[in-house]
N, C-alpha and C positions, 0 to 999 in steps of 0.2 A: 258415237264417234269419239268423244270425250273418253269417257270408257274403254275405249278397246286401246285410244293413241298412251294413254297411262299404263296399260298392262305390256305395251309393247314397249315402253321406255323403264320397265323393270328388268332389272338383270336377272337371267335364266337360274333358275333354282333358288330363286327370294324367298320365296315359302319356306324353302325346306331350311335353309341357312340358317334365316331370320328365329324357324322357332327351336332350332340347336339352341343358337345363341342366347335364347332366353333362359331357354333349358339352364346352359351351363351356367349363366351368368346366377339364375334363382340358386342352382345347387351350392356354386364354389362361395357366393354372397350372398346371397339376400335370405338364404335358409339361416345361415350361422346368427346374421343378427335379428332375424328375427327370434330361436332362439336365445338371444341376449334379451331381446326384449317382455322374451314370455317368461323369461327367468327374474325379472322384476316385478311379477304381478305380485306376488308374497310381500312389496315394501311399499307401504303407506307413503305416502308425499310426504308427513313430517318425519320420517323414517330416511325415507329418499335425500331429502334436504341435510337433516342433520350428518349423517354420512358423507355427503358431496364437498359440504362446507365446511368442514372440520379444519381447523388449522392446518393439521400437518398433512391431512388431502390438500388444501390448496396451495402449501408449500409444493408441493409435487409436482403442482401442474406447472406452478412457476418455474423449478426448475426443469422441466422435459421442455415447454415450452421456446422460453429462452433460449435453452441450449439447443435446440433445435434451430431455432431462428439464427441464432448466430453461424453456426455450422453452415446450415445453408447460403446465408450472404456470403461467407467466407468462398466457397466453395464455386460460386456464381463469379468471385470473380480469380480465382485460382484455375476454375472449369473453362473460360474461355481462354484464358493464358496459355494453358496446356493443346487446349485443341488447338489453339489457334499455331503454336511450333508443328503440332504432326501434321497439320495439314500445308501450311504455309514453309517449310523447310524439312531441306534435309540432311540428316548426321548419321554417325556411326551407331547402331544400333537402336535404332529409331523403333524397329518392328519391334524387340523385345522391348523398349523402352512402353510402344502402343497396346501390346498383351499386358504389362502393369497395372494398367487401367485396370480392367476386369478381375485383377486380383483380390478385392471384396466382395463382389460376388461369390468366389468359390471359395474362400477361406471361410470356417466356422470361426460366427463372431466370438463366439468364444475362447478362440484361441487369438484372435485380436484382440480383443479385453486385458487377457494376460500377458500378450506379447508389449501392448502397448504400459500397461502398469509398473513392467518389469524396465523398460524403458524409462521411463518418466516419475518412477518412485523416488524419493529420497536417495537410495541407492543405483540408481539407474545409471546408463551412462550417459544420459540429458540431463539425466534429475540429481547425477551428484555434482554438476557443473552450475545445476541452476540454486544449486540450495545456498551454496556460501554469497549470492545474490538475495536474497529472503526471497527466493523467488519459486512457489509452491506448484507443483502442478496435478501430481495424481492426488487423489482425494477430494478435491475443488471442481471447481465448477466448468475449471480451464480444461483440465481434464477429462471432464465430459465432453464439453465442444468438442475436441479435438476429436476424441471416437468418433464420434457423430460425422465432421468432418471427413473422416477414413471410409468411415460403410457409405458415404454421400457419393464422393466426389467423381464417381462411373455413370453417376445421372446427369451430371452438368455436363460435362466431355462426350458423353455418346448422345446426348440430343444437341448441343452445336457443332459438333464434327462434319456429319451430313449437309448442314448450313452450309457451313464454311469450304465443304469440297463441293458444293455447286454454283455459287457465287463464281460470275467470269471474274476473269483478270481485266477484262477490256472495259468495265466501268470505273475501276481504280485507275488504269493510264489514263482513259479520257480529264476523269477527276484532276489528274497530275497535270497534263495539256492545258486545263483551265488553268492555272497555277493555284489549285488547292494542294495544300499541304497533310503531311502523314496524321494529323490529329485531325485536323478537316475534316479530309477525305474518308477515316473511319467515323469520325460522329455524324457526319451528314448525310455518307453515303453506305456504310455498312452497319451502322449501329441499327437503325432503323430493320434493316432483314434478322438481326441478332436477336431484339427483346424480345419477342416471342417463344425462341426454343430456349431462351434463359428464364424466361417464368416459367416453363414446362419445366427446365432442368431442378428451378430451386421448388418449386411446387413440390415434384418427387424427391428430392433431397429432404426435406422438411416433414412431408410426411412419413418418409421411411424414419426420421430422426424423431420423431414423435415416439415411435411404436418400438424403437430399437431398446434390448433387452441385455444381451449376449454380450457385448462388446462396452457395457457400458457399468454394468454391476461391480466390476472388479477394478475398476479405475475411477468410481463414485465416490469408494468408504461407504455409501449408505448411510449414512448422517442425517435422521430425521432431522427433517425444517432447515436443514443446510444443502445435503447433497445426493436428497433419496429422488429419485426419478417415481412417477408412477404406474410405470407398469410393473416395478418391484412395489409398489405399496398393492396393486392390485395378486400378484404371488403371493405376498407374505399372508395377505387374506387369506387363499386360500389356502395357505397353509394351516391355515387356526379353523381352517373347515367356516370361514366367517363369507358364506358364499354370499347373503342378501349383500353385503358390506363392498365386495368386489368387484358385484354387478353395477351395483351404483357408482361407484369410482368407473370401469369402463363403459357404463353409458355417458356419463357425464363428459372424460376424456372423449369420445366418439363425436358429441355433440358439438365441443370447441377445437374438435378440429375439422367437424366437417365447415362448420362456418367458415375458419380460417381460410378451407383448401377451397371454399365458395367463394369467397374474397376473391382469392388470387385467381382461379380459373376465368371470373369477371373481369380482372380486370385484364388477364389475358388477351381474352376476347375483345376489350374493347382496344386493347392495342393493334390487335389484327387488325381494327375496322377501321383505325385511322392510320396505320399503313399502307393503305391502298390508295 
């Protein structure tokens, strides 16, 4: 009975879904890294080590890291600012303003790299305002954020938009009725339904800003041990045909960020569960 009431409460065609999904999921991932990982058998642990740890590898990770990290906070709280006008008001040109979003998606980051460079360089039209300020931004490290920022900010906005357009009105008035006020009333009564699709949003924000390549090379400099990101130290490997070199740089990068993106999906979760 056990038996048959379990087969009856699976959704029709689970079989066949389930072992798509596996399918696709082994093909599009878990085949590529594991080729990563069978391309590492040729590199001895003291081999492996000295490569991971090398100075200007762990400069790299500092700087993708960090830059990352900031990007995403930045963007977490720009991403709910922004959704929260499309959904919450309305003005002139609001749809075009809501198709903006999307606009990293479909631009080649590489024409945001040099669009933003060209922008923000010394001779820019930001960067020749900022420079009689001593105030630097392509080449640095500001620089980067901000790219990162640009290719991020369609992940913070399109996972609280949804939130935010189902969320009633009718627990905000009640809130108001009590006489809670406008910062109250969202940190008591809406932040709580928020942190979740905002650790979803900076989680993908963060990990796209890890890995982002395009948009970031040309508003770096490349400045070993100042401003080289590493998945250009892992390119330039293999440019020098130095593949054992660039497998180990991204295993190692794969490693610290999957912990990271484990961190935060944890702690995701455990916000879900004391939400309820």
């Amino acid at each position: 009975m056990n038996t048959q009431a379990s087969q009856r409460r699976l959704l029709p065609g689970f079989g066949l879904t389930m072992g798509y999904t596996v399918f696709y999921l082994s093909l599009i991932v878990l085949v590529p890294l594991s080729a990563l990982l069978l391309n590492s058998t040729g590199l001895t642990w003291a081999k492996f080590w000295d490569v991971a740890t090398d100075p200007r590898v762990v400069a790299s990770y500092r700087v993708s890291l960090t830059t990352a990290a900031a990007a995403a906070v930045a963007n977490t709280g720009f991403g709910l600012l922004i959704a929260w006008v499309l959904v919450r008001y309305e003005f002139p040109g609001k749809r075009i303003f809501d198709a903006m979003i999307d606009l990293p998606f479909a631009l080649p980051t590489a024409v945001a790299g040099v669009a933003l460079t060209a922008i923000y360089s010394q001779h820019g039209w930001i960067g020749s305002l900022l420079e009689p300020l001593g105030i630097k931004i392509a080449f640095t490290t500001v620089g980067i954020t901000i790219a990162l920022m640009f290719i991020g900010i369609p992940f913070v906005v399109r996972t609280v938009q949804p939130v935010l357009q189902d969320l009633e009105a009718d627990v905000e008035e009640a809130a108001a009725t009590l006489g809670a006020g406008r910062w109250r009333t969202f940190r008591s009564v809406l932040l709580p339904y928020l942190i979740p699709p905002l650790l979803t949003g900076f989680a993908l924000a963060f990990s796209r800003g890890i890995g982002e390549y395009g948009s970031v090379i040309f508003i770096s400099g490349n400045m070993p041990m100042r401003t080289e990101i590493a998945p250009l130290l892992i390119m330039s490997k293999l440019e020098q045909y130095d593949y054992a070199g660039a497998v180990a740089v991204a295993i190692m990068l794969l490693l610290i960020s999957f912990v990271l993106l484990l961190v935060i999906n944890s702690l995701q979760k455990w916000m879900r569960r004391t939400s309820r």
